[in-house]
Every structure is written in structure tokens, then in C-alpha cells.
PAZAPA-4460 file (N, C-alpha, C; in steps of 0.05 Angstrom, whole numbers, plus 32768, in hexadecimal, padded with zeros to 4 digits):
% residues 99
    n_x    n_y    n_z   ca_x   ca_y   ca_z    c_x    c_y    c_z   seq   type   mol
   8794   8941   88C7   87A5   893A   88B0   87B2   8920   88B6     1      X     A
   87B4   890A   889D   87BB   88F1   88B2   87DD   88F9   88AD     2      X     A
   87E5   88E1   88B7   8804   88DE   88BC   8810   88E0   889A     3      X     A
   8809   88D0   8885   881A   88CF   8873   8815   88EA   8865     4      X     A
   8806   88FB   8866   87FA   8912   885A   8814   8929   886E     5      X     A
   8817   891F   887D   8827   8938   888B   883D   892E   8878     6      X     A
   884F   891C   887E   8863   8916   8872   8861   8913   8853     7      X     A
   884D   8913   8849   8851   891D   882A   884F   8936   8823     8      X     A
   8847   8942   883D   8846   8964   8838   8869   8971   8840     9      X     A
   8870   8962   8852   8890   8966   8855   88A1   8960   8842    10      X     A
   88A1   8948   8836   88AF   893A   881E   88AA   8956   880A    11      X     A
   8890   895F   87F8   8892   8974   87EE   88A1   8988   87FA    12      X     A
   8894   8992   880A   88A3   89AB   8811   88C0   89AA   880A    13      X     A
   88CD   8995   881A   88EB   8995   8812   88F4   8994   87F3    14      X     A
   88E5   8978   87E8   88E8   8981   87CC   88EB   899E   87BE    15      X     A
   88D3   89A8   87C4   88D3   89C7   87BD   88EF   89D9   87BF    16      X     A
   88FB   89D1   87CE   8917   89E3   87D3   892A   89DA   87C9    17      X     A
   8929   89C1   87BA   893B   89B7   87AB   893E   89BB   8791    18      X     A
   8951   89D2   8785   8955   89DA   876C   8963   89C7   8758    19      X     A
   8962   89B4   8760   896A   89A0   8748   895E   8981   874D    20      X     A
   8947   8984   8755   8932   8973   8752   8915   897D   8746    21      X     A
   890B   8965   8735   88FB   896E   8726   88DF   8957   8739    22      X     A
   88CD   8958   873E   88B8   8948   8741   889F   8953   874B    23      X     A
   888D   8936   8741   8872   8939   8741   8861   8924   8759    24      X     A
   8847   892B   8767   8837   8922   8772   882B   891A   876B    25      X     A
   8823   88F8   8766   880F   88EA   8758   87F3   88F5   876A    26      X     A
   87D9   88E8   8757   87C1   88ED   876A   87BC   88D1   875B    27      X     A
   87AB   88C7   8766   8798   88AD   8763   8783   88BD   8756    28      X     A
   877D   88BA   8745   875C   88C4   873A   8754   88B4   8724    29      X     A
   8755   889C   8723   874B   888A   870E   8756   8894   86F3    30      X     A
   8764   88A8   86F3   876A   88A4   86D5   8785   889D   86D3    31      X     A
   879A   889F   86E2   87B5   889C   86E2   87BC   887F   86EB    32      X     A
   87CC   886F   86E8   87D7   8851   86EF   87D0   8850   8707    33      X     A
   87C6   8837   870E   87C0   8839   872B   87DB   8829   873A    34      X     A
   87DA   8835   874D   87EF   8830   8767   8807   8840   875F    35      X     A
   880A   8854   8754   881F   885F   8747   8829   8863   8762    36      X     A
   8844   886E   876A   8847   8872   8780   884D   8894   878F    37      X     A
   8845   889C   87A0   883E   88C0   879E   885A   88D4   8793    38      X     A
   8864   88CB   8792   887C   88DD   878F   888D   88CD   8773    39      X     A
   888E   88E3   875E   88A0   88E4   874B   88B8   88F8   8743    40      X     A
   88C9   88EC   8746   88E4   88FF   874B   88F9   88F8   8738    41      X     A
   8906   8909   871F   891D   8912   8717   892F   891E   8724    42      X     A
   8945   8917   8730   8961   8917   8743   896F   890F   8730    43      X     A
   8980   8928   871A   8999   8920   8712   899B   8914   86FF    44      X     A
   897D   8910   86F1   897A   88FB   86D9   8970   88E3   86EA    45      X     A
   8976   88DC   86FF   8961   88BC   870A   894D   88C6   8714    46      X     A
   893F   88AF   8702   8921   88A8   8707   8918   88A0   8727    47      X     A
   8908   88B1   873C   890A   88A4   8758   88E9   88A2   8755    48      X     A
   88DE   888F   8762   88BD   888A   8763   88BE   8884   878D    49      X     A
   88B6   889A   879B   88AE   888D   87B4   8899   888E   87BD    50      X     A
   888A   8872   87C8   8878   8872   87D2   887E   887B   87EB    51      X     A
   885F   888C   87FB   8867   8895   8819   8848   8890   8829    52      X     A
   8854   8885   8843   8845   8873   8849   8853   8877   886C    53      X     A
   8838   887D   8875   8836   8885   8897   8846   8872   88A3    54      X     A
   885D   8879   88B7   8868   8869   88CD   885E   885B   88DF    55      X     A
   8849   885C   88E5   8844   8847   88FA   8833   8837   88F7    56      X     A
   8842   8826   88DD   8838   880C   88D4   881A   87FF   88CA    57      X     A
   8811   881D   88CC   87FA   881C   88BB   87F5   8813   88A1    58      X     A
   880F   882B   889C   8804   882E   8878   880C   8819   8875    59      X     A
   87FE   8809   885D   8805   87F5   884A   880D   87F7   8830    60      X     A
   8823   87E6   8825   881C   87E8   8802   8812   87D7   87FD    61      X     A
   87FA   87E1   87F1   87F0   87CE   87D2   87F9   87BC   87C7    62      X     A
   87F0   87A5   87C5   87FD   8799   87A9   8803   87B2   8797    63      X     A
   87EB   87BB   878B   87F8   87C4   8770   8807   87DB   8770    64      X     A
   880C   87E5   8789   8824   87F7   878F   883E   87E6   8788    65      X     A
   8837   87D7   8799   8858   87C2   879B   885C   87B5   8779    66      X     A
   8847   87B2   876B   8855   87AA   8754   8853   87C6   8747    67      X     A
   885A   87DD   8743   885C   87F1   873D   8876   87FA   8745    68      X     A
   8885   87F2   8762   889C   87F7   876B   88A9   87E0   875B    69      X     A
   889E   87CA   875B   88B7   87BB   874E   88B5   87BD   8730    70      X     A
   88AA   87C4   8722   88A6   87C9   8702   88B6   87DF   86F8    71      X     A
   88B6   87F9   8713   88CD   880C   8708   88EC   87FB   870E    72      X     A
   88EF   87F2   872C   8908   87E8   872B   890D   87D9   8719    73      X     A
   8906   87C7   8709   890E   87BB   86FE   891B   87CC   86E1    74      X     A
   8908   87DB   86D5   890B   87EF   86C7   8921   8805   86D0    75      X     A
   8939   87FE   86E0   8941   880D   86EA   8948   8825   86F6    76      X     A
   892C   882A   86FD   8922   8847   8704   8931   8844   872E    77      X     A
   8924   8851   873E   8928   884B   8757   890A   884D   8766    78      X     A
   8904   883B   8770   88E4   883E   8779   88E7   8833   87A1    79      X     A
   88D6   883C   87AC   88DF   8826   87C6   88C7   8840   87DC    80      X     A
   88B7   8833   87F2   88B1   883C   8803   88BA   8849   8814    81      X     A
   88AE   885F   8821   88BE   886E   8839   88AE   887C   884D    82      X     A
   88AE   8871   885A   889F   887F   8873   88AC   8893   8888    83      X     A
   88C2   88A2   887F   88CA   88AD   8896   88D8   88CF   887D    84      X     A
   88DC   88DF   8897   88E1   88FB   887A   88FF   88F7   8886    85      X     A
   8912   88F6   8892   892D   88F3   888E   8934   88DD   8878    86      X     A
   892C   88CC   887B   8934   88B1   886D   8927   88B5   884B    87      X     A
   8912   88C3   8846   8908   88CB   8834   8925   88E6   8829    88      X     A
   8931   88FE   8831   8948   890E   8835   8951   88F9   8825    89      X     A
   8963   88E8   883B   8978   88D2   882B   8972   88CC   8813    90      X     A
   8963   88BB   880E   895B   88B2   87F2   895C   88BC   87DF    91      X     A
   8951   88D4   87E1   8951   88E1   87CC   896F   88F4   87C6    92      X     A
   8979   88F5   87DC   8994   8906   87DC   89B1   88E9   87D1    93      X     A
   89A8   88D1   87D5   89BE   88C3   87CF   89AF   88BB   87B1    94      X     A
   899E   88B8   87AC   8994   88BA   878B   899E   88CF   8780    95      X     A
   89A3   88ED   878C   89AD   88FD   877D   89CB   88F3   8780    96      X     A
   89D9   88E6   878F   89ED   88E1   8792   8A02   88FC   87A1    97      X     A
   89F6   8909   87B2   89FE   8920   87C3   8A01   8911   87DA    98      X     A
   8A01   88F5   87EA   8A07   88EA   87FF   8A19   88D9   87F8    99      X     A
***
């Protein structure tokens, strides 16, 4: 199983126990926007988009990831990469505004 697959299997999991978050797991399958980024999350009413992407400097973003992260921010949504599941925790817990 590679590295970012564990940690998107953790990211869910935790999601899952969170009763006041709502989100979804993109898939790439040619029919949906490409580079969307894997994780779509409602926290509180904000819009969170995180891409997740293996720690040891492997993973890359895309261009068309990266203009997908900046198209929500700009749109004031919250979008941003994360390679790590604590720091992934944070984010999403200070988007809910619980940190």
C-alpha cells in the first residue's frame, strides 16, 4: 500500500468520527474535473479541499492540482496540501475553528 494511501486511509478514518463534518473522496475517473483535490470537506459551513500527498517528498502537485487549489482559494473556499495526519487533525480542526 503506498505511503499517501495509508494516510488517506487515516485522514478518513478520523473523518469518520467526526459528527459534524460532512465530506467526500474524490476519484480521478475521467469524468469528474481533473486535479480536483482528494478530500472534500464541510466543517461548520467552510468549504475545505485537501490535497494529500506522501511525505517523503515524493508526492508532487500537478499543475492542474495547484491551479485547482488556487481557484478554490480564491473563491474563498480553503484548499492547501498536506502530507502529514497530525497536521492534516489541525487543519481541519482550526477550519472548524475548535483550535
Amino acid at each position: 500500500m503506498s505511503k499517501e494511501k495509508v494516510l488517506q486511509d487515516k485522514c478518513i478514518g478520523w473523518l469518520k468520527n467526526q459528527p459534524d463534518i460532512w465530506y467526500m473522496k474524490t476519484c480521478a475517473n475521467g469524468i469528474q474535473k481533473a486535479g480536483v483535490p482528494d478530500l472534500i470537506i464541510c466543517a461548520k459551513g467552510k468549504f475545505l479541499a485537501i490535497e494529500l500527498k506522501r511525505d517523503d517528498g515524493k508526492g508532487v502537485v500537478h499543475p492542474r492540482q495547484q491551479i485547482n487549489i488556487n481557484q478554490i482559494n480564491n473563491a474563498k473556499g480553503i484548499a492547501c496540501v498536506c502530507d502529514d495526519f497530525e497536521r492534516f487533525k489541525t487543519i481541519v480542526n482550526e477550519t472548524k475553528g475548535t483550535l
